[in-house]
N, CA, C and O atoms as a CHARMM CRD file, in Angstrom:
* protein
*
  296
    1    1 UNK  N     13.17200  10.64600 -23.29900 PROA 1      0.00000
    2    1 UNK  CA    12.11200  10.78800 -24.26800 PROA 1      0.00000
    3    1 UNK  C     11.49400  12.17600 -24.22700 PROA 1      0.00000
    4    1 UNK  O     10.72200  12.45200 -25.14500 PROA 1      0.00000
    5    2 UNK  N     11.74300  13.15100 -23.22100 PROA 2      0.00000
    6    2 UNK  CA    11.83900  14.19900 -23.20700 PROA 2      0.00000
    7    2 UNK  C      9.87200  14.41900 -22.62400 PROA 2      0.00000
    8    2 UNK  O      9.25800  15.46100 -22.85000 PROA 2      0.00000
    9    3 UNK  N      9.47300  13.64500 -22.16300 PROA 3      0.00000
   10    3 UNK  CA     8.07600  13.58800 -21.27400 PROA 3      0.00000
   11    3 UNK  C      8.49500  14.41700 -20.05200 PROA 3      0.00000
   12    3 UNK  O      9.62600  14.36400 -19.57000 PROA 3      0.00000
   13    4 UNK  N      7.21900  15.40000 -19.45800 PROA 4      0.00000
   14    4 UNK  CA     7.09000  15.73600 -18.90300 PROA 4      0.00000
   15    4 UNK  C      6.39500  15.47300 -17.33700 PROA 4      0.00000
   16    4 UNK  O      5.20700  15.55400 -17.65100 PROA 4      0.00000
   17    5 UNK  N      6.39800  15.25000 -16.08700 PROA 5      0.00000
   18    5 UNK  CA     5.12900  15.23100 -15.27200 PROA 5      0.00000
   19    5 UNK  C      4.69000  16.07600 -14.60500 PROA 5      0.00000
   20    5 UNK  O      5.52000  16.31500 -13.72800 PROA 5      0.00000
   21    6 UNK  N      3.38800  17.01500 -14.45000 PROA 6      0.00000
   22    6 UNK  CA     2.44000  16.01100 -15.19400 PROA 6      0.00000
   23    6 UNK  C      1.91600  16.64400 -16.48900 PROA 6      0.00000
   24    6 UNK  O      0.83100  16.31000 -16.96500 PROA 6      0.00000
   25    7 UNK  N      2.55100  17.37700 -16.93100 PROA 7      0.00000
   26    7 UNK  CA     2.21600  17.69600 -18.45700 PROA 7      0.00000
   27    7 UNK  C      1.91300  16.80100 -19.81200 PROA 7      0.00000
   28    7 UNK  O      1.00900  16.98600 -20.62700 PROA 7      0.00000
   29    8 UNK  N      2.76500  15.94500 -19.81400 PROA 8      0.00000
   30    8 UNK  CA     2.73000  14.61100 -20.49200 PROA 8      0.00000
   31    8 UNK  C      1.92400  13.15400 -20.00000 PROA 8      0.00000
   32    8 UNK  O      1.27200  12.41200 -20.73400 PROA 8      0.00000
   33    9 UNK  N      2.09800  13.04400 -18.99700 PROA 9      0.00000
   34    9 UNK  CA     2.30200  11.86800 -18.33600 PROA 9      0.00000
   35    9 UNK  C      1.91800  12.07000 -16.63600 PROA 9      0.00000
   36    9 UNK  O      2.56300  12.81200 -15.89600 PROA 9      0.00000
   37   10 UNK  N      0.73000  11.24400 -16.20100 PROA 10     0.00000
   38   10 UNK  CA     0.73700  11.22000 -14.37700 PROA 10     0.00000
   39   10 UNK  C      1.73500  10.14700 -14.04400 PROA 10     0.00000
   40   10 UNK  O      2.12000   9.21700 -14.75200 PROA 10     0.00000
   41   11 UNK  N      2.03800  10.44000 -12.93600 PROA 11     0.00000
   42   11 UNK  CA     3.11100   9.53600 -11.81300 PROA 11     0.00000
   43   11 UNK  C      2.12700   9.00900 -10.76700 PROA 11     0.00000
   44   11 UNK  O      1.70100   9.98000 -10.14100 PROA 11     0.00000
   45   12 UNK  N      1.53400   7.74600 -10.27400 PROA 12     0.00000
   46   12 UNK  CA     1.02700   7.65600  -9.22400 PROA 12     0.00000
   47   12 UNK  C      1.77900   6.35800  -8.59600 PROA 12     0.00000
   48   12 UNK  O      2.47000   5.65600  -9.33500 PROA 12     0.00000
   49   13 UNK  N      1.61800   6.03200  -7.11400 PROA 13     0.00000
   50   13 UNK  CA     2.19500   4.87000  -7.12100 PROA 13     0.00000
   51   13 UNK  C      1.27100   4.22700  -5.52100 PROA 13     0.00000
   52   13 UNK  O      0.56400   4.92500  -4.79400 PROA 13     0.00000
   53   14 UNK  N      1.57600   2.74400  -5.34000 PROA 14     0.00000
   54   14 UNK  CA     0.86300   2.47100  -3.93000 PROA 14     0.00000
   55   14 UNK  C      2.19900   2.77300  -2.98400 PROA 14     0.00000
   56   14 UNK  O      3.42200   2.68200  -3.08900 PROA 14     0.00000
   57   15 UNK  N      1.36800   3.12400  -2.14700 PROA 15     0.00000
   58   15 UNK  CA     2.27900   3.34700  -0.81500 PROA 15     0.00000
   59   15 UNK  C      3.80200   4.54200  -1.24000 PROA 15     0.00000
   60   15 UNK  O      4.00200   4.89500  -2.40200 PROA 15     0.00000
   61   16 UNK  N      4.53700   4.91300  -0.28500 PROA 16     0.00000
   62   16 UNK  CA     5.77400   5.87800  -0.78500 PROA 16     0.00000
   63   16 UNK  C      6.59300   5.57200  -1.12600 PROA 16     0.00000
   64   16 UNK  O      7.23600   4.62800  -0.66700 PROA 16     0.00000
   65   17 UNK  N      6.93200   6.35500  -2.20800 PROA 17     0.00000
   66   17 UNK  CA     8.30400   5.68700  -2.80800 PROA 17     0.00000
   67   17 UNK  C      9.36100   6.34700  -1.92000 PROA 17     0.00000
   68   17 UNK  O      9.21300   7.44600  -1.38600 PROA 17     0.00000
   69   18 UNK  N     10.51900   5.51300  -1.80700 PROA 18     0.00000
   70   18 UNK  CA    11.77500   5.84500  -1.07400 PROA 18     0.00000
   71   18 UNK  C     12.57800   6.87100  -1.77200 PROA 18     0.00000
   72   18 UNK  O     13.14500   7.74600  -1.11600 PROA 18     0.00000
   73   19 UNK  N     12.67800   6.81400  -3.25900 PROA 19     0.00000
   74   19 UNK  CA    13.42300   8.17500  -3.73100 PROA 19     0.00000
   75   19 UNK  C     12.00000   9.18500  -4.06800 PROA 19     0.00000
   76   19 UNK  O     12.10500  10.05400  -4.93300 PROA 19     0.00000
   77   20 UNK  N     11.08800   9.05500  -3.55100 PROA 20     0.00000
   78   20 UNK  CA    10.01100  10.72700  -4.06200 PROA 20     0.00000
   79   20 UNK  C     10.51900  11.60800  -3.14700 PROA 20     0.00000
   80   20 UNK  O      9.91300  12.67900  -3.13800 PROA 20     0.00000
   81   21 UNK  N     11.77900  11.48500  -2.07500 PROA 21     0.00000
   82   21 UNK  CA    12.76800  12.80500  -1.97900 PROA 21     0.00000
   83   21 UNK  C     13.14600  13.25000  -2.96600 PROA 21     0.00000
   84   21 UNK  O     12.90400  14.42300  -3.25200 PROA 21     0.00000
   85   22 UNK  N     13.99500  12.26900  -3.94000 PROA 22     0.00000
   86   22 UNK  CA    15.01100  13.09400  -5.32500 PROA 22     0.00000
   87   22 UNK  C     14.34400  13.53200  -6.18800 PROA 22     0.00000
   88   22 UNK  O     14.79300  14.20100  -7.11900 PROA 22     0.00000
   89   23 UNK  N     13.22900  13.24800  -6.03600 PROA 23     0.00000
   90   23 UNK  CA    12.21800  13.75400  -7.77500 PROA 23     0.00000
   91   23 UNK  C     11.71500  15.26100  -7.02700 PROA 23     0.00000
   92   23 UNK  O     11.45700  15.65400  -5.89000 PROA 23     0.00000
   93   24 UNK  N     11.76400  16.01300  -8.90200 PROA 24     0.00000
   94   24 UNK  CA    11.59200  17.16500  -8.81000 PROA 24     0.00000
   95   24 UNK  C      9.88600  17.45600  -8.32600 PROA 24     0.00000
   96   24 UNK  O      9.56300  18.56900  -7.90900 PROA 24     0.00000
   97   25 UNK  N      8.88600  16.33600  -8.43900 PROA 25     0.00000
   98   25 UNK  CA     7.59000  16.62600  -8.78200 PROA 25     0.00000
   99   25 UNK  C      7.11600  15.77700  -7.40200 PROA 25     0.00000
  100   25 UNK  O      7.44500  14.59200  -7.34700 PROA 25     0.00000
  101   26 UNK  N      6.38400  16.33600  -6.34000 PROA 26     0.00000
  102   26 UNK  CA     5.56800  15.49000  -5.29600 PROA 26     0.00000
  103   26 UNK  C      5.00900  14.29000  -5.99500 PROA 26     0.00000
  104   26 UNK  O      4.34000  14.65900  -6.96000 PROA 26     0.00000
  105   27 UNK  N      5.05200  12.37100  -5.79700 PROA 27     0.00000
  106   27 UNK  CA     4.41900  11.50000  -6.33900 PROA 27     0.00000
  107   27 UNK  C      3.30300  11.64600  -5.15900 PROA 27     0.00000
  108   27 UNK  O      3.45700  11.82200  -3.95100 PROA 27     0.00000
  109   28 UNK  N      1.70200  11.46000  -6.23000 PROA 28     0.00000
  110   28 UNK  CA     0.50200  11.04700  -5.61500 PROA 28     0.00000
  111   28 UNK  C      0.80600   9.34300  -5.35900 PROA 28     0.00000
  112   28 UNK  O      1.65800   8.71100  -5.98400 PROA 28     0.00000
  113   29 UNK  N     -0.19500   8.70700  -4.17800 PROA 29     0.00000
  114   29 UNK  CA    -0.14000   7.63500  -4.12800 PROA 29     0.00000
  115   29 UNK  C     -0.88600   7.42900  -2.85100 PROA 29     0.00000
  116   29 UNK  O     -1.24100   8.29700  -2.05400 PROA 29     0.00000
  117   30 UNK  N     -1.04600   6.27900  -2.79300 PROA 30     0.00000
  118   30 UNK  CA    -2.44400   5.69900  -1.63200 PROA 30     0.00000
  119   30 UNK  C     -1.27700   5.05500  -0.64800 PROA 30     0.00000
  120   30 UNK  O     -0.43900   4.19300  -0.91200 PROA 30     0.00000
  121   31 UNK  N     -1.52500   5.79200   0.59600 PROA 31     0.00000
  122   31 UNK  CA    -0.43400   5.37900   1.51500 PROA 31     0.00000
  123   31 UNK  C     -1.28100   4.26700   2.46600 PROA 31     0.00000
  124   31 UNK  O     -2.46600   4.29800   2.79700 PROA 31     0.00000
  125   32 UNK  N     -0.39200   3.42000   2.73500 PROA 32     0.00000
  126   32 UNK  CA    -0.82700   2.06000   3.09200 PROA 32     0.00000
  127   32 UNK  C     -0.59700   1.78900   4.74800 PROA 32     0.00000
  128   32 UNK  O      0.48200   1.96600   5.31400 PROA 32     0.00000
  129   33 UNK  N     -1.57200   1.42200   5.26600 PROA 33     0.00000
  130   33 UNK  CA    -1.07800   0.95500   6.78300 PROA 33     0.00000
  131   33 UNK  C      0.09900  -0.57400   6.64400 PROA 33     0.00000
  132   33 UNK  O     -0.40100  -1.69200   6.52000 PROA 33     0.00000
  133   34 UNK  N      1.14400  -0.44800   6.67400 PROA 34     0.00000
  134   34 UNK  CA     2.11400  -1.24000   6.48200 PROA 34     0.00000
  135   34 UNK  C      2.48200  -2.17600   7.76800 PROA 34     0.00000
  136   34 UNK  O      2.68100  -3.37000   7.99600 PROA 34     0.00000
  137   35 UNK  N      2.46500  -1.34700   8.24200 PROA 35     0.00000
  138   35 UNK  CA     2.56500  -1.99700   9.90300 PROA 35     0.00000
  139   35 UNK  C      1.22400  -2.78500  10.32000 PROA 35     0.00000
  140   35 UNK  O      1.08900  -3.99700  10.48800 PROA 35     0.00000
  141   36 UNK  N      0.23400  -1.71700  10.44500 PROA 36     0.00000
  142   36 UNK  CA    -0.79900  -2.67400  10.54900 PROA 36     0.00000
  143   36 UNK  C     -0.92300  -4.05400   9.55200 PROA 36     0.00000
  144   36 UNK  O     -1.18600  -5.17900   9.97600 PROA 36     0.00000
  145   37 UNK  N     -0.77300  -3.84400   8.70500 PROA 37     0.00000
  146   37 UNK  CA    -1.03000  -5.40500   7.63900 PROA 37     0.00000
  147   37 UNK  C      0.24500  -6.23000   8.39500 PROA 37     0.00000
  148   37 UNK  O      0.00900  -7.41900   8.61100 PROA 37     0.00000
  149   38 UNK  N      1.05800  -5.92100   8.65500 PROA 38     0.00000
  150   38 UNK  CA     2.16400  -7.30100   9.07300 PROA 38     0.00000
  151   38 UNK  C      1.85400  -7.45500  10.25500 PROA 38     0.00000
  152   38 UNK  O      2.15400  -8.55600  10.71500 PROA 38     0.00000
  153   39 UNK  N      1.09100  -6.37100  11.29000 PROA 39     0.00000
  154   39 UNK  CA     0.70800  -7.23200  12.87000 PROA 39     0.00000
  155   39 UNK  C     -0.76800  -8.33200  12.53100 PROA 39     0.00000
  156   39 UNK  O     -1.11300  -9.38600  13.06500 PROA 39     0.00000
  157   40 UNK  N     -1.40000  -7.49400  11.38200 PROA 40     0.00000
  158   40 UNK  CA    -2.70500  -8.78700  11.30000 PROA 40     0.00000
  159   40 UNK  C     -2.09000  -9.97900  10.61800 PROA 40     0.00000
  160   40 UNK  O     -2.07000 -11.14200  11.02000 PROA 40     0.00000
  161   41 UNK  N     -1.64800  -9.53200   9.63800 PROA 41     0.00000
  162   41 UNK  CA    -0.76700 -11.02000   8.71500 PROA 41     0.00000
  163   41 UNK  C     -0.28500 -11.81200  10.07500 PROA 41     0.00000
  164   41 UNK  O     -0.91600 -12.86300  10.18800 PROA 41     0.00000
  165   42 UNK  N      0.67300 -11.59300  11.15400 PROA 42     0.00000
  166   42 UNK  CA     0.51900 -12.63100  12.21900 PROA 42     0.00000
  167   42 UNK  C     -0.10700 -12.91200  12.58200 PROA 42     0.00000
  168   42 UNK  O     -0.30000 -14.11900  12.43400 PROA 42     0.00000
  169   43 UNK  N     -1.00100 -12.20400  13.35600 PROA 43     0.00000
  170   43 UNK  CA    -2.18500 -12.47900  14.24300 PROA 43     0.00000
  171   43 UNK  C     -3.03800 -13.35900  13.45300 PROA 43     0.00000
  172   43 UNK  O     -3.59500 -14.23000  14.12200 PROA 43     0.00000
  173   44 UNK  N     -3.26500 -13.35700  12.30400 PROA 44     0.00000
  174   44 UNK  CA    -3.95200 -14.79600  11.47300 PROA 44     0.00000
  175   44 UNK  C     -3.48100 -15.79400  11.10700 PROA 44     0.00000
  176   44 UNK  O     -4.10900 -16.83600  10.92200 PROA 44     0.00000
  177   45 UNK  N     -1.80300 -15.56200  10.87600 PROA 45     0.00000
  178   45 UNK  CA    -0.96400 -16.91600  11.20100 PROA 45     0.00000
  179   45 UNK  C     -1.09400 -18.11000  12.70800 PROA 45     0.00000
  180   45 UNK  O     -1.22600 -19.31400  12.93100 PROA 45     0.00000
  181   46 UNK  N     -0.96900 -16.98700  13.34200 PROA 46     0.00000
  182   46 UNK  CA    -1.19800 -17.44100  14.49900 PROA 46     0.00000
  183   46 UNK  C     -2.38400 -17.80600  14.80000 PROA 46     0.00000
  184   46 UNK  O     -2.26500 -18.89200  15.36700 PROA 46     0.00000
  185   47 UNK  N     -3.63000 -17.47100  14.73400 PROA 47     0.00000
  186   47 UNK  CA    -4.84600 -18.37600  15.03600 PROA 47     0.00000
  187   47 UNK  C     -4.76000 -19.40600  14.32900 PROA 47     0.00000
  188   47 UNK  O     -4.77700 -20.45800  14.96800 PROA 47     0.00000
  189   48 UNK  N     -4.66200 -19.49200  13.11100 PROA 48     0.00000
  190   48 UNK  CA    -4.56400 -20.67800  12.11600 PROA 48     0.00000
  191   48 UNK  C     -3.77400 -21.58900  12.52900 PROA 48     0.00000
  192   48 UNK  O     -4.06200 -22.76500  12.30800 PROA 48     0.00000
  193   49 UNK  N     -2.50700 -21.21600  13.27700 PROA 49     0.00000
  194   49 UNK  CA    -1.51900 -22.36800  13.87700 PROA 49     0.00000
  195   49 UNK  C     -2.45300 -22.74800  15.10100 PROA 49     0.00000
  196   49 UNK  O     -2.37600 -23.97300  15.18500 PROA 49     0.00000
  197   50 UNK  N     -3.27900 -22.28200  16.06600 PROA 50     0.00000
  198   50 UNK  CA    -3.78800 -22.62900  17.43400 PROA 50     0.00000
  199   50 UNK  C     -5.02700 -23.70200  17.17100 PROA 50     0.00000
  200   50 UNK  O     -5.35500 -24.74000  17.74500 PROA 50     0.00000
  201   51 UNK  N     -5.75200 -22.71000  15.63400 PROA 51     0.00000
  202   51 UNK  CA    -7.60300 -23.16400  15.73400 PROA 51     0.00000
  203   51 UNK  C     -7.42900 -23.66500  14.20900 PROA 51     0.00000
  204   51 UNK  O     -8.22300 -23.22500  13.37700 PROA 51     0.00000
  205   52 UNK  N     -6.35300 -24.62800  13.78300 PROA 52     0.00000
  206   52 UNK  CA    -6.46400 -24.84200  12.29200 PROA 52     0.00000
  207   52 UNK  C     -7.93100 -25.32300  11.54700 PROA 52     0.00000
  208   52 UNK  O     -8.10700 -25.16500  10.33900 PROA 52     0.00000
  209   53 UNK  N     -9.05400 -25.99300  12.53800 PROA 53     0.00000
  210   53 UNK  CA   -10.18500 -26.44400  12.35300 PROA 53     0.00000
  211   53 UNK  C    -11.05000 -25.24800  12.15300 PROA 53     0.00000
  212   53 UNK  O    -11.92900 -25.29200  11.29200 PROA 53     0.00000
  213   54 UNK  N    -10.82400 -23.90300  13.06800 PROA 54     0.00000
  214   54 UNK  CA   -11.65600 -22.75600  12.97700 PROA 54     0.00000
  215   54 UNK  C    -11.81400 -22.32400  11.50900 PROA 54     0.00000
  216   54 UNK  O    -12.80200 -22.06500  10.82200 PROA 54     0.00000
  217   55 UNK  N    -10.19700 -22.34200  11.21800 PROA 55     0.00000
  218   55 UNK  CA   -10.53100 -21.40700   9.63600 PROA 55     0.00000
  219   55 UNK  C    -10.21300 -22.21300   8.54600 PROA 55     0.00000
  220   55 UNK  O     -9.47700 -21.79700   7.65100 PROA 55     0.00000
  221   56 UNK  N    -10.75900 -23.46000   8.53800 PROA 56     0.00000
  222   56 UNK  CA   -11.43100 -24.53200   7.91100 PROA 56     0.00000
  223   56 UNK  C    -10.05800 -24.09300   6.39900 PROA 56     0.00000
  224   56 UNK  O    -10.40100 -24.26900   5.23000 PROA 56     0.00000
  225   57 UNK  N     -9.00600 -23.69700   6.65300 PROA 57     0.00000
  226   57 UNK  CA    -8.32500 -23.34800   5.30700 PROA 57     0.00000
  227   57 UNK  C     -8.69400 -21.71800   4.57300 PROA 57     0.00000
  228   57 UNK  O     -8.07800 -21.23700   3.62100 PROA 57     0.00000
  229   58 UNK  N     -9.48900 -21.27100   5.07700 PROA 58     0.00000
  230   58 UNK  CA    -9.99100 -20.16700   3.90500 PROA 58     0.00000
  231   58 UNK  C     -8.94700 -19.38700   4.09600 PROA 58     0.00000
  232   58 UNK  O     -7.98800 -19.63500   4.82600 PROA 58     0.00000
  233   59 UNK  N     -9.16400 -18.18700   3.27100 PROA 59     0.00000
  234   59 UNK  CA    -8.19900 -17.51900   3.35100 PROA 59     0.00000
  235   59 UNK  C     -8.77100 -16.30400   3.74200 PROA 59     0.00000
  236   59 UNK  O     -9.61100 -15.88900   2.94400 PROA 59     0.00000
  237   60 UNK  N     -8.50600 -15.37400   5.05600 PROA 60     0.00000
  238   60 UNK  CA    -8.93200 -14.43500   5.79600 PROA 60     0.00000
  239   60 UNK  C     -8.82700 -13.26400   4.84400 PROA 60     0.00000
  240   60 UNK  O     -7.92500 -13.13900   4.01600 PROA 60     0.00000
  241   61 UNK  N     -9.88800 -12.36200   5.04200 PROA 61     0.00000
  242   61 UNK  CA    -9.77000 -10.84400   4.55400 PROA 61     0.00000
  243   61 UNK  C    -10.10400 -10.01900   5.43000 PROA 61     0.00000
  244   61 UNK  O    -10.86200 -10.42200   6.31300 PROA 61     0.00000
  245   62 UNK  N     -9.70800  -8.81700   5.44900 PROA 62     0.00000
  246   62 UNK  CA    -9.52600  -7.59300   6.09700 PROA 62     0.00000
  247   62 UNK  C     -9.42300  -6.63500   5.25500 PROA 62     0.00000
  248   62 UNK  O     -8.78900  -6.50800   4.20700 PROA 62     0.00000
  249   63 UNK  N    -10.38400  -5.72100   6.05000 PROA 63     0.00000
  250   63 UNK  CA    -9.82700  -4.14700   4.58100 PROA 63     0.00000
  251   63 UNK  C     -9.48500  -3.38200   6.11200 PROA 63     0.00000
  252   63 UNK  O     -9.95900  -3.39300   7.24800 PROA 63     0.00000
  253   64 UNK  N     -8.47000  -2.78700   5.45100 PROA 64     0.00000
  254   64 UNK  CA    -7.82500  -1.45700   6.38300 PROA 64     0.00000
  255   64 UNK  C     -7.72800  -0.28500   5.88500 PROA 64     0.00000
  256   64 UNK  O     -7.43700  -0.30400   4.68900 PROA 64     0.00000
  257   65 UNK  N     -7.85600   0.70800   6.32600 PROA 65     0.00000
  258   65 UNK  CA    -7.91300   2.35500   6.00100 PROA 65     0.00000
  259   65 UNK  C     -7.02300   2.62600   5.30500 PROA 65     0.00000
  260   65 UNK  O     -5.96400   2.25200   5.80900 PROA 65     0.00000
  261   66 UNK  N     -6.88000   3.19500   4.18600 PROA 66     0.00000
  262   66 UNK  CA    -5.72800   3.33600   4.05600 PROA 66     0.00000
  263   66 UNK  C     -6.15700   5.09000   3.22900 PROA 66     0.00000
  264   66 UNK  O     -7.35800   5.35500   3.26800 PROA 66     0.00000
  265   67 UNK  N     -5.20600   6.20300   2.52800 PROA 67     0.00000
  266   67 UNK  CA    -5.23900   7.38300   2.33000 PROA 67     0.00000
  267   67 UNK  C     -4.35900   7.71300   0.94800 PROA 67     0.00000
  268   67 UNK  O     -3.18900   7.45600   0.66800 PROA 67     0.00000
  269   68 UNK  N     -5.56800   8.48800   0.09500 PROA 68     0.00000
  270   68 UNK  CA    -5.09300   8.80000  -0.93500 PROA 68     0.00000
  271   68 UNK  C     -4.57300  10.18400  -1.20900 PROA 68     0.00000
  272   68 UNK  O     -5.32800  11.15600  -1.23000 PROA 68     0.00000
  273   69 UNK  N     -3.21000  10.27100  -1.43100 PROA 69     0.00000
  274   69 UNK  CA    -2.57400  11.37800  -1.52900 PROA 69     0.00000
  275   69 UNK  C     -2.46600  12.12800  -2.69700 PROA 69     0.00000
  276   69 UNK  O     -1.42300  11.83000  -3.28000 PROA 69     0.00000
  277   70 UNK  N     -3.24600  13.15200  -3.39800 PROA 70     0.00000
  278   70 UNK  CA    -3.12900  13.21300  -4.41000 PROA 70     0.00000
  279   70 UNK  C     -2.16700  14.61600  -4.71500 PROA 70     0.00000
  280   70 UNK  O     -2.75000  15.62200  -4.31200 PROA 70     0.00000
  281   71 UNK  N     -0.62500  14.94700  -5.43100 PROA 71     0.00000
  282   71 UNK  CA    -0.33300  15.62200  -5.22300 PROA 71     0.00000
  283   71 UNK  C     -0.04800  15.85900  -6.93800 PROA 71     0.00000
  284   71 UNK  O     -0.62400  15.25000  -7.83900 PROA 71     0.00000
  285   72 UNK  N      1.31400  17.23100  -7.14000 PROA 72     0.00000
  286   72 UNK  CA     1.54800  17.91400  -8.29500 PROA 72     0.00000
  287   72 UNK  C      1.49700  16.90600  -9.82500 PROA 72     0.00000
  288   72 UNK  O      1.65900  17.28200 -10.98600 PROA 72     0.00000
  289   73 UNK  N      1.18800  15.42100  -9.25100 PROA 73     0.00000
  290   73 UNK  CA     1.95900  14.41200 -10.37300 PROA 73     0.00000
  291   73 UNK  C      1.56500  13.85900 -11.19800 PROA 73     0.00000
  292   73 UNK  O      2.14700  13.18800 -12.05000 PROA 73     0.00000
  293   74 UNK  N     -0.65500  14.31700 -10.87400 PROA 74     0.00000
  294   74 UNK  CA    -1.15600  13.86300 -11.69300 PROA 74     0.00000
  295   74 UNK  C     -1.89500  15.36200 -11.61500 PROA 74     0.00000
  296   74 UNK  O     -2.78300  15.65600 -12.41600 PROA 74     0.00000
């Protein structure tokens, strides 16, 4: 379509994309603690399997740090 980035059009995305090696233009994007979210995602499986009465069903939240990268794309 003959669009440009970021002349035309921003590129942003969550976390890194696996080909923003092959692209000509750095993608901005909010890089995510990935690891951390899958050791807590257990660690709350796992209480819930020990103390199923503790967390009465709800559904746990957590905010984690995470970093916004803003580069050539927007």
């Amino acid at each position: 379509h003959g669009l440009r980035i970021p002349n035309d059009l921003s590129l942003f995305c969550f976390d890194k994309m696996d080909q923003a090696p092959f692209l000509e233009q750095p993608v901005s994007h909010i890089s995510m603690p990935l690891e951390k979210m899958g050791e807590r995602a257990v660690q709350a499986i796992a209480e819930c399997l020990r103390h199923p009465r503790k967390t009465g069903g709800r559904p746990c939240r957590e905010i984690l740090e995470s970093e916004l990268v803003i580069s050539s794309s927007c």
